[in-house]
PDB file with one MODEL, atoms N, CA, C and O in Angstrom:
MODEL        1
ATOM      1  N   UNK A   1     -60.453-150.037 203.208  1.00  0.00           N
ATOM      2  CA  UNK A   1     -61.721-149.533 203.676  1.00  0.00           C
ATOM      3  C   UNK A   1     -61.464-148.621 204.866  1.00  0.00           C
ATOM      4  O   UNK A   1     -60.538-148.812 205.654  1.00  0.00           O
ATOM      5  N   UNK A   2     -62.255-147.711 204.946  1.00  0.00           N
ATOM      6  CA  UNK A   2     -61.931-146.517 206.207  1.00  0.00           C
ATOM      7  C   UNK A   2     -63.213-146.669 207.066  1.00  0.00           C
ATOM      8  O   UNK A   2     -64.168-146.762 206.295  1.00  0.00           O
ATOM      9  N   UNK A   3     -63.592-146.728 208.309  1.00  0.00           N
ATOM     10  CA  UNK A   3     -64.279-146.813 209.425  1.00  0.00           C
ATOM     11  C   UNK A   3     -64.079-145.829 210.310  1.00  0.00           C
ATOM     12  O   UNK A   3     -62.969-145.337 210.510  1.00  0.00           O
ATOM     13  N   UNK A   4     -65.343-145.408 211.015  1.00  0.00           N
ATOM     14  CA  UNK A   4     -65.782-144.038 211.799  1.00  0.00           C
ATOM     15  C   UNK A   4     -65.759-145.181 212.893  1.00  0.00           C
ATOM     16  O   UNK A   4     -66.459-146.193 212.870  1.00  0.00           O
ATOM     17  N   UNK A   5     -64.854-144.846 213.824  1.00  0.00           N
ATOM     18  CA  UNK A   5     -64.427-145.605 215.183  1.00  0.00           C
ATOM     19  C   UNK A   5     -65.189-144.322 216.027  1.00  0.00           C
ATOM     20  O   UNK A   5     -64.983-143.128 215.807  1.00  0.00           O
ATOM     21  N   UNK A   6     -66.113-144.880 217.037  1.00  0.00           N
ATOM     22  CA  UNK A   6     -66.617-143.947 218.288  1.00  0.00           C
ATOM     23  C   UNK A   6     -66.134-144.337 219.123  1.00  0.00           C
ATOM     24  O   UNK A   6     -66.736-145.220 219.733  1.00  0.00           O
ATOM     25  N   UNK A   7     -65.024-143.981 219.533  1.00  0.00           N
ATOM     26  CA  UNK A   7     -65.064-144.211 221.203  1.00  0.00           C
ATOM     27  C   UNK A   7     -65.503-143.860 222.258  1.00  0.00           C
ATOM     28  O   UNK A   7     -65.074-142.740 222.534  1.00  0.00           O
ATOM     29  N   UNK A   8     -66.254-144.319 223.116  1.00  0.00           N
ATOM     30  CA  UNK A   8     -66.861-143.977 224.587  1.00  0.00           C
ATOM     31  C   UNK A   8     -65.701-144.433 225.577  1.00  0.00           C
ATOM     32  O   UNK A   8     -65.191-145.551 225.501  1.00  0.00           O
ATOM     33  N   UNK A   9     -65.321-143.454 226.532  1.00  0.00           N
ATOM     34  CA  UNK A   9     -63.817-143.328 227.404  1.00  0.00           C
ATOM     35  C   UNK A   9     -64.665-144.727 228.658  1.00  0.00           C
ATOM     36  O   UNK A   9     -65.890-144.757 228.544  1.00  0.00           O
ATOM     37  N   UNK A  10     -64.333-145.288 229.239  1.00  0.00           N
ATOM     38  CA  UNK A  10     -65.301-146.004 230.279  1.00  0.00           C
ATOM     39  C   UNK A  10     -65.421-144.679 231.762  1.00  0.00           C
ATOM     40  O   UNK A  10     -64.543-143.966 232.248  1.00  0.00           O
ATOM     41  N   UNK A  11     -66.551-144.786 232.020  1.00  0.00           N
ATOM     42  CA  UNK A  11     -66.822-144.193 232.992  1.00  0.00           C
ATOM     43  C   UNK A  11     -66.381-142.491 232.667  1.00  0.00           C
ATOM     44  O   UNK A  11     -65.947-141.711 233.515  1.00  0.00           O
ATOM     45  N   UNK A  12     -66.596-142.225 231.401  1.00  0.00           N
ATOM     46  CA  UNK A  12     -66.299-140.626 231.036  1.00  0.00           C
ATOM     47  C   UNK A  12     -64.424-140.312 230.816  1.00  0.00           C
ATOM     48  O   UNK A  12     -63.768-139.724 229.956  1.00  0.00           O
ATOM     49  N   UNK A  13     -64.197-140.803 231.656  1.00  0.00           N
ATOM     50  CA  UNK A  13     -62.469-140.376 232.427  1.00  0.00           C
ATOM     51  C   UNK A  13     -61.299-140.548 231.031  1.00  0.00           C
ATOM     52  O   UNK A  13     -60.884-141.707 231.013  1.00  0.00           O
ATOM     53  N   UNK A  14     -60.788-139.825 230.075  1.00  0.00           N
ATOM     54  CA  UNK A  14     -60.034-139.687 229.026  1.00  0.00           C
ATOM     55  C   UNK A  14     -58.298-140.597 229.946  1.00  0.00           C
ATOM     56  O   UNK A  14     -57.778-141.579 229.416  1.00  0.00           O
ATOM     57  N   UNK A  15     -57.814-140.065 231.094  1.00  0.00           N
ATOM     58  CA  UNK A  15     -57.096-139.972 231.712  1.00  0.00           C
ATOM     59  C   UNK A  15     -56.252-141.397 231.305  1.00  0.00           C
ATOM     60  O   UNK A  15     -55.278-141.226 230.571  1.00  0.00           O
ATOM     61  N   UNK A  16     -56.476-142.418 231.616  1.00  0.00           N
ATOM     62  CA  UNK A  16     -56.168-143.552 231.341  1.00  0.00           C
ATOM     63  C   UNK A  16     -55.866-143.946 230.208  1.00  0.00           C
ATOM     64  O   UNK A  16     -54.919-144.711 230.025  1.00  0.00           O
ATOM     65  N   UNK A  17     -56.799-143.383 229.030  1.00  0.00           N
ATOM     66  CA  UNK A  17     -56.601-143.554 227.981  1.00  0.00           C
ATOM     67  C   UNK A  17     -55.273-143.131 227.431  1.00  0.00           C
ATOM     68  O   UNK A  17     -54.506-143.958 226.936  1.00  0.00           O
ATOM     69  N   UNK A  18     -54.989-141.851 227.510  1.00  0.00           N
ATOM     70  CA  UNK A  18     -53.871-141.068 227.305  1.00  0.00           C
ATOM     71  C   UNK A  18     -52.895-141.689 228.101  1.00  0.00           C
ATOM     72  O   UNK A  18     -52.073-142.193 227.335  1.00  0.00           O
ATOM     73  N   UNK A  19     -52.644-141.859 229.077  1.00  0.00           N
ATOM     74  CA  UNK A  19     -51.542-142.543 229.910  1.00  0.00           C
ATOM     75  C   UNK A  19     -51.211-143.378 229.279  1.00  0.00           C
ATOM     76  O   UNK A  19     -50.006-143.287 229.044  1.00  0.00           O
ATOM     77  N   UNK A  20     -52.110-145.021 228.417  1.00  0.00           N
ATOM     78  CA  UNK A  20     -51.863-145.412 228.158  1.00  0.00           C
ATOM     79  C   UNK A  20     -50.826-145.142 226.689  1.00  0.00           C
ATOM     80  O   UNK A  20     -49.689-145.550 226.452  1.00  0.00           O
ATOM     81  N   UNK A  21     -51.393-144.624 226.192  1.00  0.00           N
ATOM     82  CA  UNK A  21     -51.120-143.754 225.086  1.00  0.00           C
ATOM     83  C   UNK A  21     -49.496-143.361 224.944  1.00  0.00           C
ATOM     84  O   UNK A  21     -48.747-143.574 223.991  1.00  0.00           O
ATOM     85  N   UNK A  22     -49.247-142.789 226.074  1.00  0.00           N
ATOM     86  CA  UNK A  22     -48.389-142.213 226.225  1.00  0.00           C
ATOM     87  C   UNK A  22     -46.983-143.067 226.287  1.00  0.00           C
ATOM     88  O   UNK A  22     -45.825-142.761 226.004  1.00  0.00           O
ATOM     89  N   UNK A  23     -47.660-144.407 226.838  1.00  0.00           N
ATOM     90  CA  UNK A  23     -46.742-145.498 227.364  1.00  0.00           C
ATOM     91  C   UNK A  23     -46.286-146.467 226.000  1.00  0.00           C
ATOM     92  O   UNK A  23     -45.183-146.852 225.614  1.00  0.00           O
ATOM     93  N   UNK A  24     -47.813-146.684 225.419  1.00  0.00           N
ATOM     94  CA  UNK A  24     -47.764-147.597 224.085  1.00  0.00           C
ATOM     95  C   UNK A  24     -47.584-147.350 223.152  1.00  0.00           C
ATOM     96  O   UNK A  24     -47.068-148.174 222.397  1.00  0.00           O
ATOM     97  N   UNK A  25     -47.955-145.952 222.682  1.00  0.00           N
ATOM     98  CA  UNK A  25     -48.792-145.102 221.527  1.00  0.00           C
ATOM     99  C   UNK A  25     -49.794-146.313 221.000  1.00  0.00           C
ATOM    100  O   UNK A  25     -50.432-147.189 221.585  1.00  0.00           O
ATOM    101  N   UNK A  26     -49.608-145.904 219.485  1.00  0.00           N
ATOM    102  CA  UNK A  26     -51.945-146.429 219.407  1.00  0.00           C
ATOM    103  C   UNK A  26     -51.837-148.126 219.619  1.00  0.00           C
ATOM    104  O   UNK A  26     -52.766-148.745 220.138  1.00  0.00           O
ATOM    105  N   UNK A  27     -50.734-148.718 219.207  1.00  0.00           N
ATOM    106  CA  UNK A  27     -51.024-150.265 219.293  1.00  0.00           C
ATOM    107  C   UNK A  27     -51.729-150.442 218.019  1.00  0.00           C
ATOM    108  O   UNK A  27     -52.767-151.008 218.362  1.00  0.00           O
ATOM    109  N   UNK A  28     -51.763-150.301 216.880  1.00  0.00           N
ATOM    110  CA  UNK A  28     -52.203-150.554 215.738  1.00  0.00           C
ATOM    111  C   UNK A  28     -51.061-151.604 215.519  1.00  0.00           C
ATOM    112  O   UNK A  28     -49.908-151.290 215.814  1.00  0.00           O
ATOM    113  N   UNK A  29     -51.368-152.926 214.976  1.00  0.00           N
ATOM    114  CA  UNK A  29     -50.847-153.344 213.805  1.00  0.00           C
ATOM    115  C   UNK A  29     -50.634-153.340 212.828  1.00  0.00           C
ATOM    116  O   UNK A  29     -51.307-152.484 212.255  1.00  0.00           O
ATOM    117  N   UNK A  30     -49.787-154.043 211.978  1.00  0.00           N
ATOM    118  CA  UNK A  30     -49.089-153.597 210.879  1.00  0.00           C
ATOM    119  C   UNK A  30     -50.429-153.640 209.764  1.00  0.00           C
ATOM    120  O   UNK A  30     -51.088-154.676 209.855  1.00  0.00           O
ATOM    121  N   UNK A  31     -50.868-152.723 208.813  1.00  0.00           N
ATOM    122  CA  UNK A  31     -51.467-152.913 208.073  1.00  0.00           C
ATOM    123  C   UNK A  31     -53.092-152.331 208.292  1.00  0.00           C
ATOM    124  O   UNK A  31     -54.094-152.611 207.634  1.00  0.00           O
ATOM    125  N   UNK A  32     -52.915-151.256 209.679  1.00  0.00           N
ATOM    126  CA  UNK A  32     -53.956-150.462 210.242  1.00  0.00           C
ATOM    127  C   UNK A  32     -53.257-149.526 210.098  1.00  0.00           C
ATOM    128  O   UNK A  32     -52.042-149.327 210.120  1.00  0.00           O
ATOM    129  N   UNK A  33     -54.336-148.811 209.910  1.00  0.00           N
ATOM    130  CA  UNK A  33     -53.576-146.757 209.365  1.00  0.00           C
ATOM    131  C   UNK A  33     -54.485-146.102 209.799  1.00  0.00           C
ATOM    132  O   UNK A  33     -55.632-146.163 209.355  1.00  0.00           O
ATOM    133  N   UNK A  34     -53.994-145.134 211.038  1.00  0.00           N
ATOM    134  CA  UNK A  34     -54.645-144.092 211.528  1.00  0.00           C
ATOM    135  C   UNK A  34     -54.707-142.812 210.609  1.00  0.00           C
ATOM    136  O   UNK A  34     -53.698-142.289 210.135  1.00  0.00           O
ATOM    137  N   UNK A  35     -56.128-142.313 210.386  1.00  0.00           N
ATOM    138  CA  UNK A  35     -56.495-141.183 209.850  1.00  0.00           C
ATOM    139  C   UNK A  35     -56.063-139.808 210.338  1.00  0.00           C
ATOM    140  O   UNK A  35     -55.141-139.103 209.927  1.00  0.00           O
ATOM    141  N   UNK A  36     -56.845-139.617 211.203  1.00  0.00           N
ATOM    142  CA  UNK A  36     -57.805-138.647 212.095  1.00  0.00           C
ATOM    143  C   UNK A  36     -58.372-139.160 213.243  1.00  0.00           C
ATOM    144  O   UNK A  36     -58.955-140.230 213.418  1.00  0.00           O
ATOM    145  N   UNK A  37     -58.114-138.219 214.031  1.00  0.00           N
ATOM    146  CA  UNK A  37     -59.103-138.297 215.107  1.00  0.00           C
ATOM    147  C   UNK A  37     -59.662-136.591 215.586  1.00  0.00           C
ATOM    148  O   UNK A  37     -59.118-135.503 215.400  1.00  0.00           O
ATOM    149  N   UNK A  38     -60.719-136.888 216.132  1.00  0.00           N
ATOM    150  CA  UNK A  38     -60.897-135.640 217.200  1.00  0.00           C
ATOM    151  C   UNK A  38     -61.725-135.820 218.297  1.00  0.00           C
ATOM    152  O   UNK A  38     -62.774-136.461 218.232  1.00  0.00           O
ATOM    153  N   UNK A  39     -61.314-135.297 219.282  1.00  0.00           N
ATOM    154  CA  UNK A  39     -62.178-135.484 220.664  1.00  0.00           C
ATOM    155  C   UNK A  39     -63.230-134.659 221.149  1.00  0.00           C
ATOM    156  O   UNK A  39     -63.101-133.447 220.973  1.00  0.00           O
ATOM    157  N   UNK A  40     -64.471-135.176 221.853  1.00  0.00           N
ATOM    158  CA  UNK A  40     -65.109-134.112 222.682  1.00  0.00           C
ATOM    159  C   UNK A  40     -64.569-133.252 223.679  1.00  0.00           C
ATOM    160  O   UNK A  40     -63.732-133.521 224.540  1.00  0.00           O
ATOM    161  N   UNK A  41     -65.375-131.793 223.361  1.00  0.00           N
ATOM    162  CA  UNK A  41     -64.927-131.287 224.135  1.00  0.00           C
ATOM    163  C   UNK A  41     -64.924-131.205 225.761  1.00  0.00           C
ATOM    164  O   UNK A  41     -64.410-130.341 226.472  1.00  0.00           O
ATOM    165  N   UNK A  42     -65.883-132.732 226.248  1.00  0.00           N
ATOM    166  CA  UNK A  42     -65.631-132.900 227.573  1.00  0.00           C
ATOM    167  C   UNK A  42     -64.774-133.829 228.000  1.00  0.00           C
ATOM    168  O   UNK A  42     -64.745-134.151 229.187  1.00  0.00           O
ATOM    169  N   UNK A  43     -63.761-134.514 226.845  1.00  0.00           N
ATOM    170  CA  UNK A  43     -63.275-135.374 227.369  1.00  0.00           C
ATOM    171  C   UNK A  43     -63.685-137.145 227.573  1.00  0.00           C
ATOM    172  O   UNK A  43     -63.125-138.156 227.998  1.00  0.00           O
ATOM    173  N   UNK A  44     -64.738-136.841 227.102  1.00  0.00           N
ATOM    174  CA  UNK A  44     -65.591-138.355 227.090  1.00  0.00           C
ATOM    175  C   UNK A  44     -65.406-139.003 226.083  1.00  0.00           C
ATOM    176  O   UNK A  44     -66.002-140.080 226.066  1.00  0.00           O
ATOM    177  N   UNK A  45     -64.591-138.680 224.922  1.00  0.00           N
ATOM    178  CA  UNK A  45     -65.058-139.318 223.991  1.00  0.00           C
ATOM    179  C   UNK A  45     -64.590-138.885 222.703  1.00  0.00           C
ATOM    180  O   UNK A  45     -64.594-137.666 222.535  1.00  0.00           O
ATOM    181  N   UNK A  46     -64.042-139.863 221.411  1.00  0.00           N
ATOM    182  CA  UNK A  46     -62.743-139.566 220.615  1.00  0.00           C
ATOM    183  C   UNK A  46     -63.725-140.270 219.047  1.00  0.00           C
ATOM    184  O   UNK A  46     -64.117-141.430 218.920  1.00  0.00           O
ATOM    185  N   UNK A  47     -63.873-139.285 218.192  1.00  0.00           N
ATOM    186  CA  UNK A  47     -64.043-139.690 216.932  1.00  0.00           C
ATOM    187  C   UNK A  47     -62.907-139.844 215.976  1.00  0.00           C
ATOM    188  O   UNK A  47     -62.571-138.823 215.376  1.00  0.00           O
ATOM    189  N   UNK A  48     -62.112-141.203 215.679  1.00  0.00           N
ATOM    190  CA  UNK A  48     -61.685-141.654 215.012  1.00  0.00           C
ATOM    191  C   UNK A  48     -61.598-142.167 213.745  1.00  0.00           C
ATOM    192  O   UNK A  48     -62.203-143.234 213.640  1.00  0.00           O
ATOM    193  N   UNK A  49     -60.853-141.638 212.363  1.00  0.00           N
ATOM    194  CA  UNK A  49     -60.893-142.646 211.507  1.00  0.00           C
ATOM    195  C   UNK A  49     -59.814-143.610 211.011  1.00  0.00           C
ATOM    196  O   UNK A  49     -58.712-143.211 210.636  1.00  0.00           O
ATOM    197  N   UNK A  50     -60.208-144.993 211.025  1.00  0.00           N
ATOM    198  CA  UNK A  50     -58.784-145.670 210.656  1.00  0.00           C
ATOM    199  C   UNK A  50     -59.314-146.243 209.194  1.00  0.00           C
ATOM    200  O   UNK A  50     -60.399-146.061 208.642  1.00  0.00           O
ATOM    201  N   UNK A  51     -58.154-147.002 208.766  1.00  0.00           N
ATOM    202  CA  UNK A  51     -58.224-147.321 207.623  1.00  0.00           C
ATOM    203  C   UNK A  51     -57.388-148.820 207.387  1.00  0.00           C
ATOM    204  O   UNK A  51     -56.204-148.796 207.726  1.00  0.00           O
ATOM    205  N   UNK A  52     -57.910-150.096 206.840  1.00  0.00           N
ATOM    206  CA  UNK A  52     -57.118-150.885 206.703  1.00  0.00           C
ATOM    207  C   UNK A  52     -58.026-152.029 205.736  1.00  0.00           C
ATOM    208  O   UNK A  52     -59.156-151.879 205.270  1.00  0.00           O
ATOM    209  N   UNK A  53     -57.163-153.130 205.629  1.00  0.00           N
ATOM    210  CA  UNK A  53     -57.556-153.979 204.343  1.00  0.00           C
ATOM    211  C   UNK A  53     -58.436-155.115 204.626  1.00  0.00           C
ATOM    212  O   UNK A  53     -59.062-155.730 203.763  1.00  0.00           O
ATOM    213  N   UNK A  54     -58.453-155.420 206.195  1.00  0.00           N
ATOM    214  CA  UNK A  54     -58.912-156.065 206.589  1.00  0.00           C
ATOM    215  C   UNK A  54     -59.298-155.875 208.505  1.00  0.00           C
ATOM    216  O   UNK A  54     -58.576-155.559 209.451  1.00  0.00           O
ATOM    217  N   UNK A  55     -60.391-156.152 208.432  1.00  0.00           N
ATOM    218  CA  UNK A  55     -61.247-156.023 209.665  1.00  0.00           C
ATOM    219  C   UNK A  55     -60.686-156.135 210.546  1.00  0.00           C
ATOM    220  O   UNK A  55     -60.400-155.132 211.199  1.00  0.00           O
ATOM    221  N   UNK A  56     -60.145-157.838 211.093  1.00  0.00           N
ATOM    222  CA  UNK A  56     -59.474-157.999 211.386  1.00  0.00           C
ATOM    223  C   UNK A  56     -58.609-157.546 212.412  1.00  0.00           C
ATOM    224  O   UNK A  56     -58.706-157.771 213.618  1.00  0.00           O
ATOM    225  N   UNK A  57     -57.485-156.676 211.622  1.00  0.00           N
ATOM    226  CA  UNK A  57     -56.687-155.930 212.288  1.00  0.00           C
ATOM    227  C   UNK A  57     -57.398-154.781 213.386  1.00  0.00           C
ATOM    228  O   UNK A  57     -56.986-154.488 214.509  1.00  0.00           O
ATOM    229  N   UNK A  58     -58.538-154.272 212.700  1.00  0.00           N
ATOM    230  CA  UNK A  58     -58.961-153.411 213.673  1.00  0.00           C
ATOM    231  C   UNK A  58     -59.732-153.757 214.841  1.00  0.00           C
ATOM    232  O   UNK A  58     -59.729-153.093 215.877  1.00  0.00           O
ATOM    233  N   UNK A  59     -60.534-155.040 214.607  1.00  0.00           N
ATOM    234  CA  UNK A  59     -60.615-155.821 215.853  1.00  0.00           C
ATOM    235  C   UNK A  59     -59.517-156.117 216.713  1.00  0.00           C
ATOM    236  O   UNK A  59     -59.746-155.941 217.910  1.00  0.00           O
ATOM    237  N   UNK A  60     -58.209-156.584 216.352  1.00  0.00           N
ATOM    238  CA  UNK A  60     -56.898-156.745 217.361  1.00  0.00           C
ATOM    239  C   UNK A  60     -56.868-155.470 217.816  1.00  0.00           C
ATOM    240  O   UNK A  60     -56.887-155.381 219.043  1.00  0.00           O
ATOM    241  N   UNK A  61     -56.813-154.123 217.007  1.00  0.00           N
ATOM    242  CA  UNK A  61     -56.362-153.094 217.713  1.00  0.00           C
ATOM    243  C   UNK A  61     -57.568-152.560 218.905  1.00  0.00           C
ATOM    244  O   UNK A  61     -57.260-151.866 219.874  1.00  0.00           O
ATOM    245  N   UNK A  62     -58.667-152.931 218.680  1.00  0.00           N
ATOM    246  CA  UNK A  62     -59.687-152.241 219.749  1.00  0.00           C
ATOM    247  C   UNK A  62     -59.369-153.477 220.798  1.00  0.00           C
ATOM    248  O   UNK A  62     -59.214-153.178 221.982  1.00  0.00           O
ATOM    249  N   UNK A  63     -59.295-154.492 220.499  1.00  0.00           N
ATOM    250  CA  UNK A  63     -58.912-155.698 222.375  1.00  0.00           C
ATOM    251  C   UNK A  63     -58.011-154.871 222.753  1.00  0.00           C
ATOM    252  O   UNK A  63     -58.288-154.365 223.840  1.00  0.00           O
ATOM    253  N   UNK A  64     -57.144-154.560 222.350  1.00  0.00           N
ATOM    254  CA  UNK A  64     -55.873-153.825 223.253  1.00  0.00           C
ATOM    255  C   UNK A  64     -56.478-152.818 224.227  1.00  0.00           C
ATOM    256  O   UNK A  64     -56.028-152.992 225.359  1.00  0.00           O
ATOM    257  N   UNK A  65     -57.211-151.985 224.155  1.00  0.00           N
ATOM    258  CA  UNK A  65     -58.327-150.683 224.110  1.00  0.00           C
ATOM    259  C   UNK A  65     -59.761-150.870 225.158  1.00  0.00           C
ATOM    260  O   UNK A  65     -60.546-150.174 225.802  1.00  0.00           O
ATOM    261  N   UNK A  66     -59.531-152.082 224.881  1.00  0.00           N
ATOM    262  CA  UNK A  66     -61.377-152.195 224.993  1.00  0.00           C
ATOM    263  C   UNK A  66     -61.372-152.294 227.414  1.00  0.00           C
ATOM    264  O   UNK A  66     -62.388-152.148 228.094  1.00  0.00           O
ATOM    265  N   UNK A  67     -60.495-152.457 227.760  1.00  0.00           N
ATOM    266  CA  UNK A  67     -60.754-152.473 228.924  1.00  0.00           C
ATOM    267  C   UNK A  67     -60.671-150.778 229.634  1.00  0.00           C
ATOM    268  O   UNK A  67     -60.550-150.457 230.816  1.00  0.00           O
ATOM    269  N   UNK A  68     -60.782-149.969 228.487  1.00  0.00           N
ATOM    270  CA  UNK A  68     -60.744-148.744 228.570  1.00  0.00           C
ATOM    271  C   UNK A  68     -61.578-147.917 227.664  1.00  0.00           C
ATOM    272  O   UNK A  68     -61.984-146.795 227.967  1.00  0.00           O
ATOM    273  N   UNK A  69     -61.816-148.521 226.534  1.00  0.00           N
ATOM    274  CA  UNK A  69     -62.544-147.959 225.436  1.00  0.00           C
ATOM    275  C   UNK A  69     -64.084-148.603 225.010  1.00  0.00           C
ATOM    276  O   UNK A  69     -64.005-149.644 224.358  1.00  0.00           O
ATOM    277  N   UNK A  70     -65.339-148.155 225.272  1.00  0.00           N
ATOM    278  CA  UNK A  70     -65.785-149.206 224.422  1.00  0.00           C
ATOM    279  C   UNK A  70     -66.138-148.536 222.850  1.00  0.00           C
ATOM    280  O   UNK A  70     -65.828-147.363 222.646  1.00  0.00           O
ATOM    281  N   UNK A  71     -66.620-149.126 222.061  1.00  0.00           N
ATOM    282  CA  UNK A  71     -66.559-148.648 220.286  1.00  0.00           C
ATOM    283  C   UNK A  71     -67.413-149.169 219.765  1.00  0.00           C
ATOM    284  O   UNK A  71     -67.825-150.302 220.015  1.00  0.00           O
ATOM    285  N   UNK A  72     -67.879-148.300 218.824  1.00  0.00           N
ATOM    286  CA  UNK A  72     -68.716-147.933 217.727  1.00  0.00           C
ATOM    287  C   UNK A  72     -68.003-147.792 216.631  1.00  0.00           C
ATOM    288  O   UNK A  72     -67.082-146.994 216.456  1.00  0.00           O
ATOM    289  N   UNK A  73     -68.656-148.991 215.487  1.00  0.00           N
ATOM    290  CA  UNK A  73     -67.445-148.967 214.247  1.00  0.00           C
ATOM    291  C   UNK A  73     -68.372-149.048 213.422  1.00  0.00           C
ATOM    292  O   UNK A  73     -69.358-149.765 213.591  1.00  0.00           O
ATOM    293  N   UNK A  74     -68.104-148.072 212.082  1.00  0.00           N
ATOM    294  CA  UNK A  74     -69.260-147.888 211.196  1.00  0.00           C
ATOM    295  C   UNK A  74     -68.027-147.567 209.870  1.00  0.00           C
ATOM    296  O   UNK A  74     -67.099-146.759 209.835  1.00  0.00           O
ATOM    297  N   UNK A  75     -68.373-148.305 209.141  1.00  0.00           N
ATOM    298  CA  UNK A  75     -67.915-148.273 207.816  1.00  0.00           C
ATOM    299  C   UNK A  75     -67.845-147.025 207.018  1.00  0.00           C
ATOM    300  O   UNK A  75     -68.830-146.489 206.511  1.00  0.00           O
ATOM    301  N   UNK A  76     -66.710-146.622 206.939  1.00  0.00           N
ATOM    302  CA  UNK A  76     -67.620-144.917 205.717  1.00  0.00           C
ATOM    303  C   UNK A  76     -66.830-144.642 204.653  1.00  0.00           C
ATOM    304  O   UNK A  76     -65.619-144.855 204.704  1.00  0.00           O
ATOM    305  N   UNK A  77     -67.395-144.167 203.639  1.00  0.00           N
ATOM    306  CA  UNK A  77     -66.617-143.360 202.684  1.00  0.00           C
ATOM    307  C   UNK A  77     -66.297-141.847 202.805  1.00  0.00           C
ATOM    308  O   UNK A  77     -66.638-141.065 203.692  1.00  0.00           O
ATOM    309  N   UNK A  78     -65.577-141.637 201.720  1.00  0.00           N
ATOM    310  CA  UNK A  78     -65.487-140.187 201.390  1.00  0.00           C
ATOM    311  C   UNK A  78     -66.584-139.551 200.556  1.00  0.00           C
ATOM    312  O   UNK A  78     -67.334-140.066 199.727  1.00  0.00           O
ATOM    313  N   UNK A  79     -66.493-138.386 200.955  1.00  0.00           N
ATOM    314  CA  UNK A  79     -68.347-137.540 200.079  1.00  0.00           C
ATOM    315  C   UNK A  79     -68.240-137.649 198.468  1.00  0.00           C
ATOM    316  O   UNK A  79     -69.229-137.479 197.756  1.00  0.00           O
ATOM    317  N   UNK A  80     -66.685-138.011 197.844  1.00  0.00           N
ATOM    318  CA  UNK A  80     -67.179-138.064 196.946  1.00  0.00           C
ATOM    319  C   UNK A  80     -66.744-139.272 196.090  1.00  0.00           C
ATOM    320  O   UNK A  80     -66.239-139.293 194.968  1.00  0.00           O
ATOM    321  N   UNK A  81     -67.120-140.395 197.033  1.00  0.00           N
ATOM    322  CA  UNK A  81     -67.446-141.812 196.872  1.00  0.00           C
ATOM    323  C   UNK A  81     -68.884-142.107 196.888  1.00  0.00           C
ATOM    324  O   UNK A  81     -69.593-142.691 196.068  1.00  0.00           O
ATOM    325  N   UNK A  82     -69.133-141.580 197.982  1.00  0.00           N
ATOM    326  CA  UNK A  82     -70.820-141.432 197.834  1.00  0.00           C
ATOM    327  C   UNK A  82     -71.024-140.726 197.052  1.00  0.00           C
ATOM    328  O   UNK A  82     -72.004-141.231 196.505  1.00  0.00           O
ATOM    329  N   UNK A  83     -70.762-139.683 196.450  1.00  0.00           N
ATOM    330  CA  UNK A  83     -71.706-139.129 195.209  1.00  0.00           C
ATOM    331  C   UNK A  83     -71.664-139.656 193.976  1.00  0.00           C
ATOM    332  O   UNK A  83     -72.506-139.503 193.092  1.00  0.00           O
ATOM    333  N   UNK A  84     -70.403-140.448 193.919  1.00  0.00           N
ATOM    334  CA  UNK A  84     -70.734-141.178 192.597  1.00  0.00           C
ATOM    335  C   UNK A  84     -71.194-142.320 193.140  1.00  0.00           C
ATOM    336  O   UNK A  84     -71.718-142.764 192.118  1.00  0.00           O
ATOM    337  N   UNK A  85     -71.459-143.350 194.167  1.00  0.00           N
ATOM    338  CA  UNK A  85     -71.896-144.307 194.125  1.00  0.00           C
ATOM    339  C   UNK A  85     -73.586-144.145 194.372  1.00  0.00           C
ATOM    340  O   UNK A  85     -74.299-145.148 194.378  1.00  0.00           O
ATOM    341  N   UNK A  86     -74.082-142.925 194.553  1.00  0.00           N
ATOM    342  CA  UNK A  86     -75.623-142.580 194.723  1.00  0.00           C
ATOM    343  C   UNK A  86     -76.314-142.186 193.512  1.00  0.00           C
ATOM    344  O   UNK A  86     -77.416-142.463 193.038  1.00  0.00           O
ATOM    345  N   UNK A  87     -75.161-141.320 193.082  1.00  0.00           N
ATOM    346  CA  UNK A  87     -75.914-140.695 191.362  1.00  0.00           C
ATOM    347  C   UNK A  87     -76.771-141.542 190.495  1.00  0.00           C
ATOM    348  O   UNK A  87     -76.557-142.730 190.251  1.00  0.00           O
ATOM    349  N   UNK A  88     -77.604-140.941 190.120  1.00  0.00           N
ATOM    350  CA  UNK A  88     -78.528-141.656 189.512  1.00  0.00           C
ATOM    351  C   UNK A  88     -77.712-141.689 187.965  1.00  0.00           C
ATOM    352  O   UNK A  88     -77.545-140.681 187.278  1.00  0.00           O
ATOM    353  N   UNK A  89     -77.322-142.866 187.647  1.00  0.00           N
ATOM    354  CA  UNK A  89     -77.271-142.918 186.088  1.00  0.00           C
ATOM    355  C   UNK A  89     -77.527-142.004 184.873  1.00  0.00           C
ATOM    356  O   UNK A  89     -77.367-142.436 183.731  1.00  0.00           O
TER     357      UNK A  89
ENDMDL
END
């Protein structure tokens, strides 16, 4: 399953994040698969997609995160998952 991760930076500031980053890289566990990401252009804030088999894991990977990140996790498909799962018969 793939999920639209929002991250909000705490207090705006990217800085920390990346440091950390830099030190850890993402801290995903085994069996979490980073997509994509892309960031605002002020720095506040990182649209992510990961992908994995179980929830779970992506809950472990946002605790790692979360005294820096907080998140918005929304389930999604691809457009053309939704178009066949919307089509009318």
């Amino acid at each position: 399953m793939q999920y639209m991760i929002v991250e909000h930076f705490r207090g705006g500031r990217p800085e920390a994040v990346y440091a950390r980053f830099r030190e850890r890289g993402r801290m995903a566990p085994e069996g979490l698969r980073y997509v994509a990401s892309w960031v605002t252009r002020d720095g506040t804030g990182c649209y992510q997609v990961m992908e994995c088999e179980e929830r779970a894991l992506l809950d472990q990977w946002m605790a790692a995160w979360a005294d820096l990140v907080e998140f918005d996790v929304l389930p999604v498909m691809s457009s053309a998952e939704a178009a066949a799962a919307f089509s009318p018969e």
